[in-house]
C-alpha positions in Angstrom: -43.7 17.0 -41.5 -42.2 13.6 -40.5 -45.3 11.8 -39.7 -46.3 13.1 -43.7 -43.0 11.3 -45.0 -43.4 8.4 -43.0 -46.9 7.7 -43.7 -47.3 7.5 -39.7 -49.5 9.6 -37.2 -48.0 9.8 -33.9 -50.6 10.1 -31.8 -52.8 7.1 -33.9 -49.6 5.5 -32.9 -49.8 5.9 -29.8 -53.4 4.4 -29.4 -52.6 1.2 -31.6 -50.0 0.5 -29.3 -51.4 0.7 -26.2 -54.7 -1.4 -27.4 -51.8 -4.5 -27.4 -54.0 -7.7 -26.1 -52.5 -9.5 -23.4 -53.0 -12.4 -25.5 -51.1 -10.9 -28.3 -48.2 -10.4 -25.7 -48.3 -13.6 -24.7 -47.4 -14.9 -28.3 -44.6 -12.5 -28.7 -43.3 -14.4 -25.2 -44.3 -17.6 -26.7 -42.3 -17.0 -30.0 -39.2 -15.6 -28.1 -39.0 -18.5 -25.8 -39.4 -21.2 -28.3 -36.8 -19.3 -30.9 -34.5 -19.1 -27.9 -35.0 -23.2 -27.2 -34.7 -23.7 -30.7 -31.2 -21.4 -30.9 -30.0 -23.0 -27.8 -30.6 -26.7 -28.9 -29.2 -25.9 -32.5 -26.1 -24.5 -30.7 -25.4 -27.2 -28.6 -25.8 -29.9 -31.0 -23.4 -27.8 -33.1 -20.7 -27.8 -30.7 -21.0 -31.0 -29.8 -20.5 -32.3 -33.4 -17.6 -29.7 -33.5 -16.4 -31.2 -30.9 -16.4 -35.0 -32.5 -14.4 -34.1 -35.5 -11.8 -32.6 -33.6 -12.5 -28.8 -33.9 -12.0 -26.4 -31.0 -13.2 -23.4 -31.9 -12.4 -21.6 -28.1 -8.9 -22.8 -28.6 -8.5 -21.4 -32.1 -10.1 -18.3 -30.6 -7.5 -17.4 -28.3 -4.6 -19.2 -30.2 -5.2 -16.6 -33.1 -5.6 -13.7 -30.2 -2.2 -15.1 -28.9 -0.7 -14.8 -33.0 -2.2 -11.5 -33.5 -0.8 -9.6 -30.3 1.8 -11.8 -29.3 4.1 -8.9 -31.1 3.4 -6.8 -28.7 
């Protein structure tokens, strides 16, 4: 009954899946590595322009951890 609401055999599932390519695996590594450069650059650039107009956002982090329970 599910695979009628989904629109999706299991087993025909199954057999696409396990006809993946190598080559198709290796461009889901290659996209995954160059988003993660990508993120990773964009991050650090980021932080480091943060960092030149004067904003800390670690020391904000904790200073508002530090106001929050600092009832306690």
């Amino acid at each position: 009954m599910l695979d009628r609401l989904l629109g999706v055999d299991e087993q025909s599932l199954a057999y696409d899946l396990s006809r993946a390519h190598s080559a198709d695996v290796f461009f889901l590594k290659l996209r995954a590595w160059l988003w993660g450069i990508i993120t990773g650059v964009t991050c650090f650039l980021l932080g480091n322009i943060l960092g030149h107009f004067g904003l800390d956002l670690l020391r904000m982090t904790i200073n508002s951890f530090k106001d929050i329970f600092g009832w306690v």
